[in-house]
C-alpha positions as CSV (number, residue, x, y, z in Angstrom):
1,X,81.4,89.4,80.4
2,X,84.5,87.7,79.1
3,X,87.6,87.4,80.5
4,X,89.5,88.0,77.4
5,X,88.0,91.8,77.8
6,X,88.9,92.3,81.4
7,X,92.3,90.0,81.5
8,X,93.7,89.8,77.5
9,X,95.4,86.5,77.3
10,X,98.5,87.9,75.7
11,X,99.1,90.5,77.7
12,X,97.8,88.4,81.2
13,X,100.6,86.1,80.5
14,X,103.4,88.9,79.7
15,X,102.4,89.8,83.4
16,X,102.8,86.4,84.8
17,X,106.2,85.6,82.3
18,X,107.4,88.8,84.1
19,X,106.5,88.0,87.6
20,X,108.3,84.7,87.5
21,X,111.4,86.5,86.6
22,X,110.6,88.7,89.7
23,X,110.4,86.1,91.9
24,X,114.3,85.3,91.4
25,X,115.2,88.8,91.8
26,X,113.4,89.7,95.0
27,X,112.8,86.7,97.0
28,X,115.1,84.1,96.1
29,X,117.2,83.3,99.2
30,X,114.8,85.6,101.4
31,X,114.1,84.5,104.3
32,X,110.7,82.8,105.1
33,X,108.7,82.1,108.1
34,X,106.1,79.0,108.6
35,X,102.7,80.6,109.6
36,X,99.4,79.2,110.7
37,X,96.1,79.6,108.7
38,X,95.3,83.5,108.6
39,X,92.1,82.3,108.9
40,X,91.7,80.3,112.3
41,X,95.3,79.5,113.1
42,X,95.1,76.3,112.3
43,X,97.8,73.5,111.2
44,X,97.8,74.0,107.2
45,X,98.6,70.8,104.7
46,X,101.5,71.3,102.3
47,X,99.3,71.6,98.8
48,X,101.5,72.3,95.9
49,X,105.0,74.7,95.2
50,X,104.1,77.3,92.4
51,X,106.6,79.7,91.2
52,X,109.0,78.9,94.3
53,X,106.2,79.3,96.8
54,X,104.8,76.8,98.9
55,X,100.8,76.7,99.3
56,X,98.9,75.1,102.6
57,X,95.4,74.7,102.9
58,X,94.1,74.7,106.1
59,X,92.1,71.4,107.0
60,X,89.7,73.1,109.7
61,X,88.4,76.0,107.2
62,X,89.5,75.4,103.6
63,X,91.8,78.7,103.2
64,X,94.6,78.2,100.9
65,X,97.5,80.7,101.9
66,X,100.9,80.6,100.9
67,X,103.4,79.2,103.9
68,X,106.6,79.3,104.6
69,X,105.7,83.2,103.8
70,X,108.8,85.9,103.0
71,X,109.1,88.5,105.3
72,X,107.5,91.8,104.3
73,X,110.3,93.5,103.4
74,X,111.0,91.5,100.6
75,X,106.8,92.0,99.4
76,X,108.2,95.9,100.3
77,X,110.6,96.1,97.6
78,X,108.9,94.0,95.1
79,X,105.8,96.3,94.6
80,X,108.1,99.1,94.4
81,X,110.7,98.0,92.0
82,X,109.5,95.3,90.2
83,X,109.2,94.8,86.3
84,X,105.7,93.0,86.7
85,X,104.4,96.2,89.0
86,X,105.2,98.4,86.8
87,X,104.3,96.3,83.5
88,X,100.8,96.4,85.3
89,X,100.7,100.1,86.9
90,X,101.7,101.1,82.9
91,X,101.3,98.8,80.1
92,X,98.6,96.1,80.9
93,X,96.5,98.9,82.7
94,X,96.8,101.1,80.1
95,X,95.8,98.9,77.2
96,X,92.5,97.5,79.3
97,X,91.2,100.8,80.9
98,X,88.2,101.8,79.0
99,X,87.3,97.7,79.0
100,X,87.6,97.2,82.5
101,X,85.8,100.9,83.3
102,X,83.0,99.3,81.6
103,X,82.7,96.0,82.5
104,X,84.3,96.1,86.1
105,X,84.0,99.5,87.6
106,X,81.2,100.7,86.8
107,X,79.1,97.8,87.7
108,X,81.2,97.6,90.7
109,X,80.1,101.3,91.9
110,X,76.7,100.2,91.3
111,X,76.9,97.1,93.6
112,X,78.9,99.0,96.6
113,X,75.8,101.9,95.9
114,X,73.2,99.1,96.4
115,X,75.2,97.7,99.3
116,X,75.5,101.1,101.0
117,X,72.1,102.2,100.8
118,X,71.7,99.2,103.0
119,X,74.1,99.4,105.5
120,X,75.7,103.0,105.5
121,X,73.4,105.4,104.1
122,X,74.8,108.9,103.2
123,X,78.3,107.6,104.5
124,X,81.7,108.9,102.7
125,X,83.3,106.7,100.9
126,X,87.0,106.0,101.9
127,X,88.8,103.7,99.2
128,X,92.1,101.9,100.7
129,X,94.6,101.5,97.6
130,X,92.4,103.3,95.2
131,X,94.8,103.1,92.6
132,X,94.0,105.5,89.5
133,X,90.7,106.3,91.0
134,X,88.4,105.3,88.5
135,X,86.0,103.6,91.8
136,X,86.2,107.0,92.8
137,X,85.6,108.9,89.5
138,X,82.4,106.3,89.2
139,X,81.0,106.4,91.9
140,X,81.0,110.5,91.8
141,X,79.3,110.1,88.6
142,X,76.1,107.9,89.9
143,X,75.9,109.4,93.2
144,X,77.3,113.0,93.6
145,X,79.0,112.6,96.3
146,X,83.4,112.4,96.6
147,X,85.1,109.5,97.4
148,X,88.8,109.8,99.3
149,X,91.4,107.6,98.0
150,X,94.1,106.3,100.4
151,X,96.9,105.6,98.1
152,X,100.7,105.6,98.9
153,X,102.0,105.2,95.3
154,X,102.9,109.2,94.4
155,X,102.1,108.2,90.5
156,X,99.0,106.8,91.4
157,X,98.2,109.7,93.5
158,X,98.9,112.2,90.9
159,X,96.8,110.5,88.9
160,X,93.5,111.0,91.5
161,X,94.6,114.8,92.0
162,X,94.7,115.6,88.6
163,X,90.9,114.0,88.0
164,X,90.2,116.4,91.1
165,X,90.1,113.4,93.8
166,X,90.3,113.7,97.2
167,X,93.4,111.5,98.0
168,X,95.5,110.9,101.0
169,X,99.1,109.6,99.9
170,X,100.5,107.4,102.9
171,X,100.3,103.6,103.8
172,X,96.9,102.8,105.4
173,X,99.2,102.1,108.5
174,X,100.3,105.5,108.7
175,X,97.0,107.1,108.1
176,X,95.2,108.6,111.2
177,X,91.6,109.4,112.4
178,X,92.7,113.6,111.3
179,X,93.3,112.5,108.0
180,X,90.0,111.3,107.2
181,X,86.8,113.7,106.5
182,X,84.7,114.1,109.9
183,X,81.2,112.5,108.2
184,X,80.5,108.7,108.8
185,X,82.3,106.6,106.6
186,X,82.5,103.9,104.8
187,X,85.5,102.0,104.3
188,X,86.1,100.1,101.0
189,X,88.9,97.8,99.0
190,X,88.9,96.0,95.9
191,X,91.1,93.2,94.6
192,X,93.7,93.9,98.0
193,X,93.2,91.6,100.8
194,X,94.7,88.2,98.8
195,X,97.7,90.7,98.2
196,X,98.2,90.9,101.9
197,X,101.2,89.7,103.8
198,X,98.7,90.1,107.7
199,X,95.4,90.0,106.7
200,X,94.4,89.8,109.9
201,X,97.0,93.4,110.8
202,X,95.1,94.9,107.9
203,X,91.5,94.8,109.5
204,X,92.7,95.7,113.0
205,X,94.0,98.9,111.3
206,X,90.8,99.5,109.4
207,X,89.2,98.6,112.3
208,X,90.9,101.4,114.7
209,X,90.2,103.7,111.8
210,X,86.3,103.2,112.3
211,X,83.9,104.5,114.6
212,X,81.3,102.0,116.2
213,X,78.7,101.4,113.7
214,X,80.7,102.2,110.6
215,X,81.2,99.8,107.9
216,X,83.8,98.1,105.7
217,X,83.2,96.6,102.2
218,X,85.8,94.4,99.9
219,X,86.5,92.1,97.6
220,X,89.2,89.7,97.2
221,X,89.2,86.1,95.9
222,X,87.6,82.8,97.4
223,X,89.4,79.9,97.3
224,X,86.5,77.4,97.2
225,X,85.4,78.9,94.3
226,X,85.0,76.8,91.5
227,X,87.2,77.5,89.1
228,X,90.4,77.8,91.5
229,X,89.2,74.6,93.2
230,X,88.6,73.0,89.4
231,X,92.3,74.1,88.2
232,X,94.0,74.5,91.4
233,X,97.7,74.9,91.1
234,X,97.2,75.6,87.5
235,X,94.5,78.5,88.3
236,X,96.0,82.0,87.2
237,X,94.6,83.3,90.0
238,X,96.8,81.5,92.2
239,X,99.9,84.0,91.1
240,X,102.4,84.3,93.9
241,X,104.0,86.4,94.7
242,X,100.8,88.6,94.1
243,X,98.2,86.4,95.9
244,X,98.9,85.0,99.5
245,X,95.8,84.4,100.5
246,X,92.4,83.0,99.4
247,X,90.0,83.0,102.2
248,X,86.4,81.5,101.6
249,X,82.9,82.8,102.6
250,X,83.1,80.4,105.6
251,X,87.2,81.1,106.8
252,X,86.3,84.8,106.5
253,X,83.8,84.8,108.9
254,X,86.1,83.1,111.6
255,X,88.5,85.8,110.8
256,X,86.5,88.7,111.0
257,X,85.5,87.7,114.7
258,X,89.0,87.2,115.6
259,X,89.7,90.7,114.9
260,X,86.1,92.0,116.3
261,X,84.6,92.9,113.3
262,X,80.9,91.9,113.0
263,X,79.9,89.9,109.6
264,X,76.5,91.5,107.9
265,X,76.8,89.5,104.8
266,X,79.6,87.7,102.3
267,X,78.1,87.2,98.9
268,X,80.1,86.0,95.6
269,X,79.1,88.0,93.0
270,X,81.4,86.8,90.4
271,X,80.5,86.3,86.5
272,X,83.9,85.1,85.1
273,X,84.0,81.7,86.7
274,X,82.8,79.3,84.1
275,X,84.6,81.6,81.2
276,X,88.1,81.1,83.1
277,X,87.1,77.0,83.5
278,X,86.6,76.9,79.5
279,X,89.6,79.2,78.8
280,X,91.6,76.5,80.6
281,X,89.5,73.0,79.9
282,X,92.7,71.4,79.7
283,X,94.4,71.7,82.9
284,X,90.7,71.2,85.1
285,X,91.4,68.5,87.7
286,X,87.7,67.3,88.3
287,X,86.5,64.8,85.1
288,X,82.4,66.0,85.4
289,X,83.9,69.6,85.5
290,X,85.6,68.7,82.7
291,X,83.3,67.4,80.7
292,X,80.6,69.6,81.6
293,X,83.0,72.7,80.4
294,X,84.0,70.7,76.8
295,X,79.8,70.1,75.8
296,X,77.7,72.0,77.7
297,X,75.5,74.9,75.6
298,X,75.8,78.4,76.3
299,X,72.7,78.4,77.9
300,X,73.8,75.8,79.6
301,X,77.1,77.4,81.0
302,X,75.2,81.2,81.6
303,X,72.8,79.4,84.3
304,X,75.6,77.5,86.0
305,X,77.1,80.7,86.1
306,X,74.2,82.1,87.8
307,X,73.8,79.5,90.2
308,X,77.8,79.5,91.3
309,X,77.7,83.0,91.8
310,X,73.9,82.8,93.8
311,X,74.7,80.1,95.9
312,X,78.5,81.6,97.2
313,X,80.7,79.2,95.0
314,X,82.1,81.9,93.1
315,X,85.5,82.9,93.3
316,X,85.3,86.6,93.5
317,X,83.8,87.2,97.3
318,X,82.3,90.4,98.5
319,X,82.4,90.8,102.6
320,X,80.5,93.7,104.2
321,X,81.6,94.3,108.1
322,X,80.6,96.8,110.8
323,X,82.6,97.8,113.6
324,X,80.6,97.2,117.1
């Protein structure tokens, strides 16, 4: 896989170009609050300013999270209102679909059925901020079985009824135990927790929403990984306002016991890592990274791949949790 099928460049950067602009508009003058690492609550180190907003990475457990933060209200209004939302919700979705159906969701519904045959067999699958519900419409397909969508956007959620989806249209704060089906459940979320403005808020939610022995899966972005820790501030992944927080297979863990969650297993199953380092040779910070990216084969570059994504150095991170 390619980031060019997944992420096209031009229309990637239209997103960011627009987002910028959105940062004047919604935040600008806002005020902001200096917070301790959502990880461990450590002291964080003053990294780099993108885009207006300050980075820290936390010296104890690597997380890079984004402090002063606004308050929420401000992230409230932005993903309602904003020109880079919607840009995203419409036009960039819209244009990479059937590419990232392919090469994202349906390998994804294959990992979380691996990964639930495991550790919640014949559980319901709840999706938090299913979006379109293509997850949804997936994992139907290879397994039989519905999936509910929690999903507060009313467009979005139109857009799961009329594929015949099971969706409940409220903020996962205001969703309750009667909303859910009665069969054990697990919980999933993709691509969310970096959006978060309380990770840790998030989990205690999910967490009240679970029954002892149930199970939570999701992905969200690694900060250790290679290529964010090879570009850094340059990284597109690092994209505030949209990504606050990028926790790390180790920082995770600390979290997940702060908030009583048990940890089964964090794996980094990504496949883009080396493509996004070669799309962007120029801005990499680390000379052998740099080098090795400009003349190593494709062979070459495939079994580092491999090997980052083995040994948990990738930057896309899959946590699996289980409520005691």
């Amino acid at each position: 896989m390619k980031e060019e099928e997944i992420r096209p460049e031009k229309i990637f950067d239209e997103y960011l170009r627009l987002a910028k602009i959105d940062v004047e508009i919604f935040f600008k003058g806002v005020y902001s609050q200096d917070i301790p690492c959502p990880a461990c609550d450590g002291d964080g180190k003053h990294e780099f300013i993108k885009s207006g907003f300050s980075y820290s990475c936390c010296p104890n457990c690597n997380t890079l999270y984004v402090s002063p933060r606004p308050e929420n209200r401000a992230f409230e209004k932005y993903y309602t209102k904003a020109a880079s939302v919607e840009y995203w919700a419409t036009t960039f979705y819209r244009l990479t679909s059937d590419a990232r159906r392919e090469k994202l969701w349906k390998p994804k519904a294959r990992m979380i059925q691996s990964v639930t045959a495991q550790y919640a067999k014949d559980a319901t699958i709840i999706d938090i901020g299913g979006g379109y519900g293509i997850f949804a419409e997936e994992m139907k397909m290879l397994t039989g079985a519905p999936v509910t969508v929690i999903e507060p956007s009313p467009y979005l959620s139109e857009s799961c009824r009329e594929r015949g989806i099971p969706v409940i249209e409220k903020f996962l704060e205001d969703v309750n135990k009667n909303d859910l089906p009665k069969e054990k459940k697990v919980f999933v979320s993709f691509e969310l927790f970096e959006h978060l403005h309380d990770p840790g808020l998030f989990l205690r939610r999910v967490s009240e929403l679970m029954r002892s022995g149930e199970v939570c899966i999701f992905t969200t972005l690694s900060g250790s990984g290679i290529d964010i820790q090879g570009l850094w501030e340059d990284s597109k992944s690092v994209s505030p306002p949209h990504h606050l927080n990028f926790f790390n297979p180790h920082s995770i863990k600390i979290l997940l016991s702060k908030v009583g969650l048990d940890c089964l297993k964090v794996t980094t199953p990504g496949k883009l890592d080396i493509d996004i380092l070669n799309n962007s040779c120029n801005l990499i910070k680390d000379r052998f990274l740099k080098t090795f990216i400009m003349y190593a084969t494709d062979e070459e570059k495939a079994k580092w791949q491999e090997m980052i994504s083995e040994t948990g150095w990738s930057s896309h991170m899959m946590v699996v949790c289980q409520k005691p």
